[in-house]
N, C-alpha and C positions, 0 to 999 in steps of 0.2 A: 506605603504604596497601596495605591487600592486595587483589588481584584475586579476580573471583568468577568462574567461569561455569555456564553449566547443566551437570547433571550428570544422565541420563538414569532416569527412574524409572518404575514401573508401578504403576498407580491400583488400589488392592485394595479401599478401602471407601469408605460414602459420608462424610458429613459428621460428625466428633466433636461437632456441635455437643447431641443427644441425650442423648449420654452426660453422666455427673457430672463435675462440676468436677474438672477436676486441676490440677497445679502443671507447668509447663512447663519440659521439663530440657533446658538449653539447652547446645548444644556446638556445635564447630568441625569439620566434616565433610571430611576430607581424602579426594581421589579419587586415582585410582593414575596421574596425573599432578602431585600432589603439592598440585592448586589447591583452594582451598579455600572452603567457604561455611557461615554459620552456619543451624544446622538446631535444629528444638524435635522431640526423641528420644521417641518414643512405644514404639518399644521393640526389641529386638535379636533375632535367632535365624542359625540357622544356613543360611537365605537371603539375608539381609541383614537392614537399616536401615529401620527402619519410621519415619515422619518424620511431623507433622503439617504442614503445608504452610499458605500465607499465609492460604488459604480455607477454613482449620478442614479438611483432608479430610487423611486418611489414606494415605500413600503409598510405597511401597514403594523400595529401593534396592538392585537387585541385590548381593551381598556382594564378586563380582568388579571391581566397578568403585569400590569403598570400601578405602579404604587404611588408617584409624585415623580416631578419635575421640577429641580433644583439650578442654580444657576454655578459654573463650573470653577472651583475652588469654595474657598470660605464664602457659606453662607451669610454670618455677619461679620459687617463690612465696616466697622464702626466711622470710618474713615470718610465713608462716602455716604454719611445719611443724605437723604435727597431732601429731607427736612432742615437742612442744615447750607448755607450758602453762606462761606467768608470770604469779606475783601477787605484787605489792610488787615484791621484791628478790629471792626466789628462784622458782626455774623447774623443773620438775618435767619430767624427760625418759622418755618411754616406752621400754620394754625392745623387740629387734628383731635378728633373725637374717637375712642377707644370704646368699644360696646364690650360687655362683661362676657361675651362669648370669645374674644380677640377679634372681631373685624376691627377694621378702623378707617377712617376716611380724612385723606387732607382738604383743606377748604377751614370755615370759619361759621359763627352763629351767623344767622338770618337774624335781620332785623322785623320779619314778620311772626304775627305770634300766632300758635293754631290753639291750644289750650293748656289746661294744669298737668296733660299726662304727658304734653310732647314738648320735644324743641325740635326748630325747622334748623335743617344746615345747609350753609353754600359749600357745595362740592364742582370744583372741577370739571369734575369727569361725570358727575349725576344730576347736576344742576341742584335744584334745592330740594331735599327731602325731608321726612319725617322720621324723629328717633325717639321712642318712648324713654323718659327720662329713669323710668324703671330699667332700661337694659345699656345705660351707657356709665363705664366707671369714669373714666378722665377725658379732660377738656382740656385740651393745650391751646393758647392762645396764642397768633402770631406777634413775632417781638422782633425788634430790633434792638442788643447791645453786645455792649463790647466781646470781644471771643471767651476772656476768660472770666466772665461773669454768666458763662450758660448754666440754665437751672438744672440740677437734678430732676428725676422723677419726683413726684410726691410718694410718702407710702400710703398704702390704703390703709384707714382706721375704721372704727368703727361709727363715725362720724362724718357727712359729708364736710367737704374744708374748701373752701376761696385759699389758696395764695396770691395776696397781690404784689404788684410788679416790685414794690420795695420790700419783700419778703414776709409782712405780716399777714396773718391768717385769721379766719374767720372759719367758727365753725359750728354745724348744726343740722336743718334741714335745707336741701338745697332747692325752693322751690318752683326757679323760671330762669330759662337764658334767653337771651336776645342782643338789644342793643344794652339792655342791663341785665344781670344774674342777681336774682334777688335769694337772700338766703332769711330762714329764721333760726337766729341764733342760738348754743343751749342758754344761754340770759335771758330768751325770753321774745327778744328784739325781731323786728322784721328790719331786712337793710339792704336796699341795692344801689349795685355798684358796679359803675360803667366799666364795661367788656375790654375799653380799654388800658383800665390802671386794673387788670388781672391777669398772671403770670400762666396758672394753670388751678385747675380744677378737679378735685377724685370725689367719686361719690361712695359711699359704703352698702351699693351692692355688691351680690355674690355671685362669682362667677358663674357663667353657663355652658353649655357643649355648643361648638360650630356644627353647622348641618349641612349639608351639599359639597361641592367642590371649592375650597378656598384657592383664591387667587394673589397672589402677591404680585403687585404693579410696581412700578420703574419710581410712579412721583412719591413712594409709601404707602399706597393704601392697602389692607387686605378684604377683599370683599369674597361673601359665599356666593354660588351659581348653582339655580338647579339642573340648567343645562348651558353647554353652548356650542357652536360650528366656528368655523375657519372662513372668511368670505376674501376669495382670491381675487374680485370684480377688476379691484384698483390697482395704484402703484405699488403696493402692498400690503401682506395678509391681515386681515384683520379679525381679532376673536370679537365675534359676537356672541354675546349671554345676558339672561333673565337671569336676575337676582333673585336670592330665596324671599320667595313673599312676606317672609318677618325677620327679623327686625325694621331691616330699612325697607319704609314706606314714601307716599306723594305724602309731598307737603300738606295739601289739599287734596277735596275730596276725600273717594272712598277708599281707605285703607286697609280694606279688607277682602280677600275674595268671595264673590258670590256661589252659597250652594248651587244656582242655578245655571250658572256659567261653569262647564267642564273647560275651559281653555286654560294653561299655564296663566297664573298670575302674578305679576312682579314686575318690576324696573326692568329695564335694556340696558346694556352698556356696549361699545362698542372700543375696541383700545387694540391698536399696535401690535401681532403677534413676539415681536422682537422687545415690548416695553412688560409683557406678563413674564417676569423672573422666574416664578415659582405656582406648581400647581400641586394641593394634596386634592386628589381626585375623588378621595373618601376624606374628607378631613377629621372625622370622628374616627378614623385609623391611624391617623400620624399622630402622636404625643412628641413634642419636645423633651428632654430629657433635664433640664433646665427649668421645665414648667412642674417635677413633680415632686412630691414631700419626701424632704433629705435630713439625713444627721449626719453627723462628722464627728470626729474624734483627732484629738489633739492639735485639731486647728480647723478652720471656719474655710467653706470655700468663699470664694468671690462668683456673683453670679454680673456680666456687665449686662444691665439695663437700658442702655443708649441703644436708639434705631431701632428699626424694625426688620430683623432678622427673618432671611426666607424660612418657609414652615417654620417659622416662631420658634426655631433651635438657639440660643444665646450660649455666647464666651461661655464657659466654666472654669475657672481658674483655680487650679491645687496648689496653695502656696508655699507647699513644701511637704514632706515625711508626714501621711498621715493617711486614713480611711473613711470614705465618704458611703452611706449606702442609699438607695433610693427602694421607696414604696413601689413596686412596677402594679400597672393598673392591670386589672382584671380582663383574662384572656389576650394577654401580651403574649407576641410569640417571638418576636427579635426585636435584639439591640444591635443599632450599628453607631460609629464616631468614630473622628479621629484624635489622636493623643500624640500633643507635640511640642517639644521641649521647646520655652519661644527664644528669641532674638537674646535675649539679656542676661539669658542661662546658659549657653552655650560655650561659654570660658571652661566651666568647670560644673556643668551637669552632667551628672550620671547615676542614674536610676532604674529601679526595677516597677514597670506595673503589673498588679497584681488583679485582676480580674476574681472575682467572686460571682457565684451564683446559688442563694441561701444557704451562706457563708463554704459553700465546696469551691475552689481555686479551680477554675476553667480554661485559664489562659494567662500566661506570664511573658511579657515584653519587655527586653532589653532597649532602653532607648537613653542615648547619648550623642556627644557633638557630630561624630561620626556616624549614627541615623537616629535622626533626630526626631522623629513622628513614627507611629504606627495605625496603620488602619485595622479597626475589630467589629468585626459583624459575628453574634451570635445567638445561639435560639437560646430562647428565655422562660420557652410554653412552660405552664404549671408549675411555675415558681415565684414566689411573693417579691423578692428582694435582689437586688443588682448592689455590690459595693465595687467600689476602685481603690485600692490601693498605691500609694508611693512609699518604698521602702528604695531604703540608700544602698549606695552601689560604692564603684571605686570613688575614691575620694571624698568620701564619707556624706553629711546632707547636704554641704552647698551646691546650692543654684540647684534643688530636687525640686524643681516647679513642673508643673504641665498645663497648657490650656487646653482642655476639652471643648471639641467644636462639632460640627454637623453630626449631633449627637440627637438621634431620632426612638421611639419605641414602635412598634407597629402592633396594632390591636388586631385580631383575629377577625374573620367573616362573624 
């Protein structure tokens, strides 16, 4: 069960009850002690969280005391990637570029070409832009086949790699996308190869830190914002935001801000307050818990990799009796997740979690068919390492699994 508590607000209007009907967009309001309560989102800017409250009235949330905005239950949703459309027997997967920071954007290569350091993409929702080939890891190409021939991720190596649509690979330096991606090979070879006999694409750079507010949208994409407002004008609300002036740049032109121009510089996006799922309002404060360097003992967890999980929290799955610890980043001050016994364990799971904090036992939960999940939020400040534990309970180790979900770290001011 998750805990609630008040979270302090300041009273800006009177009652919505005046105004026209809207549809109520409903999300999970995480404070910067990571607790959490569900709020109906009247609209966002760069003060904070503007909330409609039990009594129809309008109420404000300082932006300091909001950590992210979540979408209500299971963050990932594997079930319903929006990249993902089946009918019958085959399944139609959206095209989708992944920068080494985790933005990512749905759409496809541009068939125009700007130089050796960029590729242009067709977006959606940004029209065509520029992506320095230095800050983008994967290139999903859009497909159509059958359902149960959908690709894996690739892993990243130390090697850019083409996979193409018939599974062989090509690998080396990745030099151009477009309407071809031309690579040169470690053989030696230069070789391009139309965009559309290619499956997906990783490149072997290293990740980066996200900077401004990340946004998690409805069709997949996650983009940063340095700022944005709520625009009520229409038939409904719509976020408006400037994108961070780097990574994603114009296609064309000048891609840089000018010393001499103080105005914000960046892209616009306008989208659907009801289609932005998810907001880390500092994104350099939210750590997935999934994204950080782990060992295990006596058994391997499962990390699932499908979709695009709000705040980039992914499944964690314990497959049984065993201890997982994670590295926690520097000036971590809370871990919050939930732990819950899933669907296929539930005959005869019963287990004990064991919470760890540099290795001191902080908290121990009893979880079985009878309660099945636990929610755990705790402080972490000044301490290197988080483990989980699963040790057997009645009826010894069968069905001792857990899937670890909306499992978040928060980094300090």
């Amino acid at each position: 069960m998750i805990l609630f508590r008040p979270i302090p607000v300041l009273l800006t209007a009177a009652t919505c009850a005046a105004q026209s009907p809207r549809e109520p967009v409903m999300r999970v309001l995480l404070d910067t002690d990571l607790e959490s309560r569900i709020v109906d989102v009247f609209g966002i800017d760069q003060s904070g969280v503007t909330i409609i409250d039990e009594t129809g009235v309008q109420r404000l949330i300082p932006l300091d005391t909001v950590a992210a905005l979540a979408p209500i239950g299971d963050w990932h949703d594997a079930s319903s990637d929006p990249a993902l459309i089946t009918r019958g027997g085959m399944t139609s997967r959206a095209g989708s570029v992944t920068l080494t920071d985790g933005q990512r954007l749905v759409g496809t290569p541009s068939v125009i070409s700007i130089d050796d350091e960029f590729i242009a993409w067709s977006s959606p929702t940004l029209g065509i832009v520029g992506l320095p080939i230095e800050s983008i890891r994967r290139i999903v190409m859009p497909r159509l086949m059958p359902t149960g021939e959908i690709t894996p991720p690739l892993a990243y190596g130390l090697d850019d790699v083409i996979q193409l649509a018939n599974g062989d690979t090509l690998r080396g330096f990745l030099e151009s996308v477009s309407a071809e991606a031309t690579i040169e090979t470690n053989a030696g070879a230069l070789l391009a190869v139309d965009t559309a006999n290619i499956d997906q694409i990783t490149l072997a750079n290293d990740p980066s830190e996200m900077s401004g507010a990340a946004f998690w949208l409805a069709d997949g994409s996650v983009i940063c914002m340095q700022n944005f407002e709520t625009d009520h004008s229409g038939n409904e609300p719509v976020v408006v935001s400037m994108l961070e002036p780097e990574p994603i740049g114009p296609a064309l032109g000048d891609r840089t801000p000018s010393e001499a121009n103080t105005q914000p510089f960046g892209l616009t996006l306008s989208t659907p307050l009801r289609e932005t799922l998810a907001i880390a309002f500092d994104s350099r404060r939210i750590i997935a818990l999934s994204a950080l360097e782990h060992a295990s003992e006596f058994r391997e967890i499962d990390i699932d990799q499908s979709g695009t999980p709000s705040l980039g929290s992914r499944h964690i799955t314990m497959p049984g009796p065993m201890r997982t610890t994670w590295v926690l980043p520097q000036s971590a001050t809370r871990l919050a997740f939930n732990a819950t016994l899933p669907i296929d364990a539930r005959a005869w799971g019963n287990l004990e979690l064991i919470v760890r904090v540099d290795d001191k036992v902080i908290e121990t939960q009893a979880i079985s068919t009878e309660s099945p999940s636990a929610a755990i939020n705790i402080d972490v400040a000044g301490n290197e390492f988080v483990s989980l534990e699963i040790d057997e309970a009645k009826f010894g180790p069968i069905q001792d699994k857990l899937v670890i979900s909306n499992a978040i770290v928060l980094i300090g001011d």
